[in-house]
N, C-alpha and C positions, 0 to 999 in steps of 0.2 A: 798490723797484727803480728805479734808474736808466738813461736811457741818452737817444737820440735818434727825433726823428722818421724817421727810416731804420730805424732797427732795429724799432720798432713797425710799420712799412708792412711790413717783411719779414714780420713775424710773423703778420699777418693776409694773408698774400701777394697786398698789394696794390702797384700797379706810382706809381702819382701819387693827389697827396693831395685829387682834385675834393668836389663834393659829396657825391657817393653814398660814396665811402672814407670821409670824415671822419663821417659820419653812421651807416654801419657801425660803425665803429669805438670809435665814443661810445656806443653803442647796445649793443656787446657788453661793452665795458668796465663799460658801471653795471648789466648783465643777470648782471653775476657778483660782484658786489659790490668794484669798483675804479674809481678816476679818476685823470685825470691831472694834472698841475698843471704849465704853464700847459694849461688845457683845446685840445684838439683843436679845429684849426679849419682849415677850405677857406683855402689861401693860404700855411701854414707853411712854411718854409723847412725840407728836409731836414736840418740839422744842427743843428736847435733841441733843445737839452737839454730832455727829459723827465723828470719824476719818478713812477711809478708807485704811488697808495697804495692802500690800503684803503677805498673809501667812508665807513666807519662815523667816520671821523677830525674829521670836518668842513671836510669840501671843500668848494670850491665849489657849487652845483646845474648839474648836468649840464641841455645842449638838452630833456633828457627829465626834462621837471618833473610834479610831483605836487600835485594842486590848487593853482593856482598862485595867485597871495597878490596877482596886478595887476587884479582887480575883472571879471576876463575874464567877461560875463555871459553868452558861447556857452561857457560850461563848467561841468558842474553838479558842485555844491558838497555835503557833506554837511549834513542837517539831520534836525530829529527827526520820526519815522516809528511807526506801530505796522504797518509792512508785513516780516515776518520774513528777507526777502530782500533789502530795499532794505537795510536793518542789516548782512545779513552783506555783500553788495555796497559800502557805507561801508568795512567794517574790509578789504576783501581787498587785498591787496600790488600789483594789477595795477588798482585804480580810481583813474582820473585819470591813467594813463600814456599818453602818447602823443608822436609825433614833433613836434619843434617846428615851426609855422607850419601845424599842426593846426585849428586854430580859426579862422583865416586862410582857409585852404582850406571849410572851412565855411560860414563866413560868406559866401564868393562865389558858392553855391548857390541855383539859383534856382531851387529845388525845395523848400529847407532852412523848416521850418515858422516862423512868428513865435516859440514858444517853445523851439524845439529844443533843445538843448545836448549838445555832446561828455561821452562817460562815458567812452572809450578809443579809443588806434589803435594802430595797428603799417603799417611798412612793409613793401610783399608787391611781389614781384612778379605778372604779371595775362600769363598769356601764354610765347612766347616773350622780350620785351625791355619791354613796357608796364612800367610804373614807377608805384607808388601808393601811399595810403596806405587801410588797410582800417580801417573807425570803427563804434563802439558809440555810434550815440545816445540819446536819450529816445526818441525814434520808431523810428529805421528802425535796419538792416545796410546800411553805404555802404561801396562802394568808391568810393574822389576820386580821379581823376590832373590835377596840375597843366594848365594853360593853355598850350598850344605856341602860337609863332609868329602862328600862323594863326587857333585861337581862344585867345584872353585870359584869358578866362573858365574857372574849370574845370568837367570835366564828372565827372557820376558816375553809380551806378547803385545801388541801393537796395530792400533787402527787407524782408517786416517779420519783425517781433520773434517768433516762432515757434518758437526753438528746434532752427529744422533745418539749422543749420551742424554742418559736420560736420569732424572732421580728424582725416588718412588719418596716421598714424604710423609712414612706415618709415624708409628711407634719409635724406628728409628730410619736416620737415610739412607737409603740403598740409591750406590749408582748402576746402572743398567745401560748397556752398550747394546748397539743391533743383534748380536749373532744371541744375545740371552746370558753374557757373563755378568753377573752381579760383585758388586765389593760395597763391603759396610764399612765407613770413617772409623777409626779405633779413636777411642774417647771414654774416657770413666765418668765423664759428664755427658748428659744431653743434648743439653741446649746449648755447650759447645763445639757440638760434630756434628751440630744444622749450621751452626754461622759457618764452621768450616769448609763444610760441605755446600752449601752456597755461594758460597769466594770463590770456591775451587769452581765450580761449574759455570760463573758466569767467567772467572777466565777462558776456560774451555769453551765457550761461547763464540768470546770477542776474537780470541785467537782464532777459530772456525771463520769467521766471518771476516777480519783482516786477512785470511788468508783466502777465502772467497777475492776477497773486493781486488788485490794486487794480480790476482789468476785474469780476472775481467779488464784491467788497466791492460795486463801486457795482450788479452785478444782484441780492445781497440787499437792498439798502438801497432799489431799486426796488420788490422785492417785499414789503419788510415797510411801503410807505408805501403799495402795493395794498392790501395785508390792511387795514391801517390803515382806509382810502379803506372799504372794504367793512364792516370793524365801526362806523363814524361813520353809514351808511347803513343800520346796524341800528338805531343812537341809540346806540352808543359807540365810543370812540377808544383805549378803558383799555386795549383788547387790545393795539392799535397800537403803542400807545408803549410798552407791556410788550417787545414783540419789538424795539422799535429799540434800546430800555434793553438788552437782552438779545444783542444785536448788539454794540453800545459797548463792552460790560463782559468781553465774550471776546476783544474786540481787533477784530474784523471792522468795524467801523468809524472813523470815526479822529472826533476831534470835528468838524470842518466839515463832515465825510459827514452824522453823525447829527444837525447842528444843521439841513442842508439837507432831508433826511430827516420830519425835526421839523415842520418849516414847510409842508412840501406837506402833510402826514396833518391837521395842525392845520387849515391852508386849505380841504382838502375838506370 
């Protein structure tokens, strides 16, 4: 599909092409599997030739990149895991999405822990007019909004990984946290800020529950180096390391868990 920067603002019935339009805009276009070439950008001139394709073509990478390949070490990366959720969380279509200048936003948190790292976000509005971006990290549930005027710095708020995000599915998505904070996906499209919004919250999910299941690995791997601890003070260990072996071998621990494991049952 061809045409202009005009015709695409009409179609998203947007009036001027600021940031928040063009970011819309990019966001809905690769939410449904298309881009544009030359890519969308804050500053276009309305009668710039557009070419509307298909994603799959090999377009350019859209502002909304997917593990992104510049060594960004606030954004975590796949790697290998015996955690059954961390895996399915790697392969799903919504890990590693987020608005660009994501990690950015991040990094100027002075809350944000020494290893933290972005696993997704999505842009929400927070309110009637507040402007954010809502983030899945290793640690917490953040909502960031940018740095105004007055402070520099951004600020955020943050919950932890629990599972009890919620989203309301009617007219439009609304996510809903415990304490009663709501944020609605920004989208000029609808049934692009349900898909969106549904990627985002089953990573938010798996992430919640990979980070369950490794909290439970390291309190067996406490307890079988107890047991351990207690059969060494009968005058054997053979039990001990029977149950670590036996941990290992069903997956419930990963090797570093069972080598660390190993070494405190051995030291006692």
């Amino acid at each position: 599909m061809t045409g202009t920067v005009a015709m695409l603002l009409s179609m998203f019935q947007v009036r001027s092409l600021d940031e928040t339009a063009a970011a819309a805009v990019v966001d809905s276009l690769s939410t449904v599997g298309l881009r544009s070439e030359p890519a969308v950008r804050v500053g276009m001139a309305r009668d710039t030739p557009l070419t509307i394709y298909l994603a799959e073509d090999g377009a350019p990478e859209s502002p909304v990149a997917a593990h992104p390949a510049n060594g960004d070490t606030l954004v975590l990366t796949p790697f290998e895991t015996n955690n059954p959720y961390l895996e399915r969380l790697f392969g799903h279509a919504g890990f590693g999405i987020f608005p660009e200048g994501s990690p950015q936003l991040l990094a100027g948190l002075s809350t944000r822990a020494p290893k933290e790292k972005l696993i997704a976000g999505l842009r929400v509005n927070h309110g009637m007019r507040e402007l954010g971006v809502l983030m899945v990290t290793t640690n917490w549930l953040r909502y960031v909004k940018k740095g105004l005027l007055v402070t520099l710095t951004a600020a955020d708020e943050l919950w932890p990984l629990d599972g009890s995000l919620q989203m309301v599915d009617g007219i439009s998505s609304i996510f809903r946290t415990a304490d009663g904070n709501q944020f609605q996906p920004r989208s000029v499209v609808p049934i692009a800020a349900r898909k969106q919004a549904k990627a985002f919250l089953d990573v938010y999910k798996l992430t919640a529950l990979a980070q369950s299941h490794a909290e439970q690995e390291a309190e067996d791997a406490e307890r079988a180096a107890h047991r351990g601890a207690a059969n060494a003070g009968g005058g054997s260990t053979v039990e001990g390391l029977k149950d670590l072996v036996a941990l290992k071998e069903s997956g419930h621990l990963s090797d570093e868990e069972f080598a660390a494991a190993k070494v405190r049952l051995l030291g006692s």
